[in-house]
N, C-alpha and C positions, 0 to 999 in steps of 0.2 A: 260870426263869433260863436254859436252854438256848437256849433260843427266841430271846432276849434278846441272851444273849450272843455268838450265830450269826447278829443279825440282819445283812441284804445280804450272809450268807459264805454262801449255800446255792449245791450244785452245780449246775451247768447241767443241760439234758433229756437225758438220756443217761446223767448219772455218779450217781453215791451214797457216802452218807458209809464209810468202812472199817468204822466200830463202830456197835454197838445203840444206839439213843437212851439204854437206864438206866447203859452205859458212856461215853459221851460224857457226860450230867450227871456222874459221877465225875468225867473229865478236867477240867471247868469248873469241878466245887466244888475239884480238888485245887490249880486253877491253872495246868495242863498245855498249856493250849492257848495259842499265840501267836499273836492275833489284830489285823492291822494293815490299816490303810484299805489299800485298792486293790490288796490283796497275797491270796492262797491262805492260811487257817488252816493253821499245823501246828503238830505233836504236839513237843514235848518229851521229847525220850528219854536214859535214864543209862545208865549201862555194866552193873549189876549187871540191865537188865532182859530182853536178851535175849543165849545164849553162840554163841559159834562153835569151832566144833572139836571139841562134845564135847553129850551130850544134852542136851535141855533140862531144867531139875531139875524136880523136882514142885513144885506151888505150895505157897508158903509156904520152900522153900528158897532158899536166896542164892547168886548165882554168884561163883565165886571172883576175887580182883583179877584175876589174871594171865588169864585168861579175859576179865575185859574190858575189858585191856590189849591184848588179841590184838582184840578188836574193834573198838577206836579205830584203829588198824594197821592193819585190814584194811579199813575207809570210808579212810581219807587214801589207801592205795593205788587205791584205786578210785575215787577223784575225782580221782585225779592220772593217771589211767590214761586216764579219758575226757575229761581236757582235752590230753592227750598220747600219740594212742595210738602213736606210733613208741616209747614208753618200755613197749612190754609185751617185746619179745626183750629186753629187757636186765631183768626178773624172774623169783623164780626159781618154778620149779614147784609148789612148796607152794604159796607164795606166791597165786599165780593162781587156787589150788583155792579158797584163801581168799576172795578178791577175787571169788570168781561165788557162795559161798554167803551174804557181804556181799550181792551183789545180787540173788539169788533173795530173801532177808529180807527187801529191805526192798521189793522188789516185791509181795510178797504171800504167797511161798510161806512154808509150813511146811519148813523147809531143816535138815535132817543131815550134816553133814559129816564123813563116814566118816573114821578113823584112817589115817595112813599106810600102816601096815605090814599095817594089815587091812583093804581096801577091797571084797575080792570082787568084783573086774571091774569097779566104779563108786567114783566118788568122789563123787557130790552124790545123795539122795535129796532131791526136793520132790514137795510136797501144794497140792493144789486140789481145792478142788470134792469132795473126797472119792475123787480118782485120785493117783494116786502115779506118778511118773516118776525116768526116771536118767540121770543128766549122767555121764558120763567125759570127764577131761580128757586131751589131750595135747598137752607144750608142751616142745615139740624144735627144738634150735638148727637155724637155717638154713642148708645148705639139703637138710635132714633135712624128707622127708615121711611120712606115714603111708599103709602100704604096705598090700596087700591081707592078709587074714584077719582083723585087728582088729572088722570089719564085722557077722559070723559069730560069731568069742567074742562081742563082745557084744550081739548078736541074742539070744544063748544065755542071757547074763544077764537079759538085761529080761523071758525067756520063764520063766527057772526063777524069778526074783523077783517072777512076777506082777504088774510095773510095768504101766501104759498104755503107757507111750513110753516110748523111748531118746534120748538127743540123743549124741552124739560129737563132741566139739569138737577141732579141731586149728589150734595159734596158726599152725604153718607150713605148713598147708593139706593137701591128700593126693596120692596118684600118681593117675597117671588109671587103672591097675587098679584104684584102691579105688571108682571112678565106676563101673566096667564092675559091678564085684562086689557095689556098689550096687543094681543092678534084678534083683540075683537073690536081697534079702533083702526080705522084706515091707516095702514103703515105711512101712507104718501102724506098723509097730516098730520103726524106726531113723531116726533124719534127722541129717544133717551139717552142720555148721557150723564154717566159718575163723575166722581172728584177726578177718573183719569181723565176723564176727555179736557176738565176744566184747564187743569197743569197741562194738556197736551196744547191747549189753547194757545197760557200763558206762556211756552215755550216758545211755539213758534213765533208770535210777536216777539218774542224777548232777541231771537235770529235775523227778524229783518226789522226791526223797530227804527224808522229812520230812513230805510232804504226806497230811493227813486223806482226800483222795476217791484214791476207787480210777479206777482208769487207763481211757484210753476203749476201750482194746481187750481182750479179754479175756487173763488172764494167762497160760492157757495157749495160745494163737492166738499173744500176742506173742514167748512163749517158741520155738513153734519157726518163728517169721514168717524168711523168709529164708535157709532151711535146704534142702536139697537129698536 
């Protein structure tokens, strides 16, 4: 029946499907899969199936409405983000944290999205591959940049959290001390990224957002692709 029901949808030389052939037969016996001539199969997702803001429950518990309420909110902002990116200064900071852990999910990562008032120097943990990294955001009105030592604390963080990598994103970009302050933290544990990498983010989920085959680049390569 999988076979069948996938016939002419297999990925090109290079890509592979997201899930195990005996969870795809699931997807196909539950109905899950939306499958249209000339078009990419994708997945059928509900709100109670994955949270943002808050752990994920153990299997067999239910996420709460308001939980994914918050994540139908945080895909429209993030499709409206990457067909509009002059509409990210006029969002608010929560807001955005929300909108990147929307697009690490649905790019592939295993994504956390730390509590406000407890973040401990990061706001986004993701998973790949079995490496863990950390997203800090900062998204300060213009023309407010991000000054040197931020670089430093969170070098510190990624070192005492045992992450792979650090990414630091800033919508309003940094001073050029934080470029100088730059080549005196280990390139391999920190990389920076502006408001373009964020919209470069928010694009490309917004391209495959829904789609069964995983992406031609690898997810952590694309994650810090363009970063400094």
């Amino acid at each position: 029946p999988l076979t069948y029901a996938l016939e002419g949808h297999f990925p090109r030389e290079g890509r592979s499907w997201r899930f195990a052939q005996p969870r795809m037969a699931q997807l196909v016996a539950e109905g899950r899969l939306v499958i249209q001539t000339g078009r990419r199969p994708h997945l059928k997702r509900y709100l109670t199936e994955v949270a943002v803001d808050e752990p994920r429950p153990p299997e067999g518990d239910s996420v709460s409405p308001l939980a994914g309420a918050v994540r139908v909110f945080s895909r429209a902002l993030t499709l409206a983000l990457a067909q509009s990116p002059g509409s990210l200064a006029e969002m608010e900071w929560r807001d955005l944290e929300r909108v990147l852990a929307e697009v690490c999910e649905g790019l592939g990562f295993r994504t956390t999205l730390t509590r406000s008032t407890k973040d401990g120097g990061f706001d986004l943990e993701v998973e790949a591959n079995g490496e863990r990294y950390l997203i800090e955001v900062k998204h300060w009105s213009a023309p407010s940049l991000v000054g040197p030592g931020l670089i430093s604390q969170f070098a510190e963080v990624v070192v005492s959290q045992s992450a792979s990598r650090g990414l630091l994103l800033s919508s309003s970009g940094f001073r050029p001390a934080v470029l100088a302050e730059r080549l005196e933290v280990t390139p391999q544990k920190v990389a920076l990224g502006d408001g373009h990498k964020i919209i470069g983010l928010c694009q490309r989920y917004a391209r495959g957002a829904g789609t069964l085959w995983q992406p031609e680049t690898d997810l952590v390569e694309f994650l810090f692709e363009g970063t400094i």
